[in-house]
N, C-alpha and C positions, 0 to 999 in steps of 0.2 A: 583430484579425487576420481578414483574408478567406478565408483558406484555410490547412485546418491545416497546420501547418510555414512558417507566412509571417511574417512582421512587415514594415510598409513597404512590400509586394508585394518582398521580397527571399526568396528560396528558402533556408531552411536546409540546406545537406546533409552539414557535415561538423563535426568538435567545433571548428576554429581559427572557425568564425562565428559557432561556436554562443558561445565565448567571447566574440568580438566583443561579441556584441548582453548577454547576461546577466554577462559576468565571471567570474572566476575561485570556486570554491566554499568555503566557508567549512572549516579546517581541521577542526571537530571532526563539519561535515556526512560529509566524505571517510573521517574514523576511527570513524566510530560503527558498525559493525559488531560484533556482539556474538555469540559461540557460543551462550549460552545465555541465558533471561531468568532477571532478577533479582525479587527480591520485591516492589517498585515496577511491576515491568513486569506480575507476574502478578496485582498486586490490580488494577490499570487493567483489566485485561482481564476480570477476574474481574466487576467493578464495570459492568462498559462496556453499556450497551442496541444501540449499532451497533455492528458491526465491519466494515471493507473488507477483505476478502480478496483479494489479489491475488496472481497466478502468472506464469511467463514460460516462453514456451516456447525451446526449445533456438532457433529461430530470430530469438530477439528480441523476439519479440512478447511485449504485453503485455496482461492482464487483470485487471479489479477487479471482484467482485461483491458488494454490500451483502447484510450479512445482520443484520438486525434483527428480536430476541427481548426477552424481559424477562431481567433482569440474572442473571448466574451458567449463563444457556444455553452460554456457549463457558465451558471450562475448559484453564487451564495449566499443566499440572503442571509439577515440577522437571526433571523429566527429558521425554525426547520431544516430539511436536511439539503444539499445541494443536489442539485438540476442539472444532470449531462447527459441532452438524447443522445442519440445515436445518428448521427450527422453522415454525410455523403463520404468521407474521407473513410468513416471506423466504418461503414457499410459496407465499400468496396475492397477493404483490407481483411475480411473475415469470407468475402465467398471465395 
């Protein structure tokens, strides 16, 4: 790709092209949405040295920020949403 949102020097701008070019998404990509994590989900995380953090604002946009500690820095509890300060590693990778 030569420019982001191109393939081919064709312009992506709408989902019927976007289908074109990549296909339709796999059913259990479209259902994986989940309320809350599971015990699998929170020992990964528990376990994990990076994590991408990613947000979107009301306008669409999107952001990913690595934050990378030594293991058990982010924690996931059962309830509410997960915990990952901002540790000595993702501190000194950002100035």
């Amino acid at each position: 790709m030569s420019e982001a949102g191109t393939r081919g020097g064709t312009v992506i701008t709408d989902l019927e092209q976007l289908r074109e070019v990549v296909g339709e998404p796999m059913a259990r990509a479209v259902t994986k949405v989940r309320p809350v994590l599971d015990d699998v989900d929170r020992a990964f995380i528990d376990s994990s040295t990076l994590h991408l953090i990613a947000t979107s604002g009301a306008d669409g946009s999107l952001d990913v920020s690595p934050k990378g500690d030594p293991a058990g820095r982010c924690s996931s509890p059962t309830t509410g949403p997960c915990c990952c300060p901002t540790g000595p590693a993702t501190a000194a990778s950002t100035e």
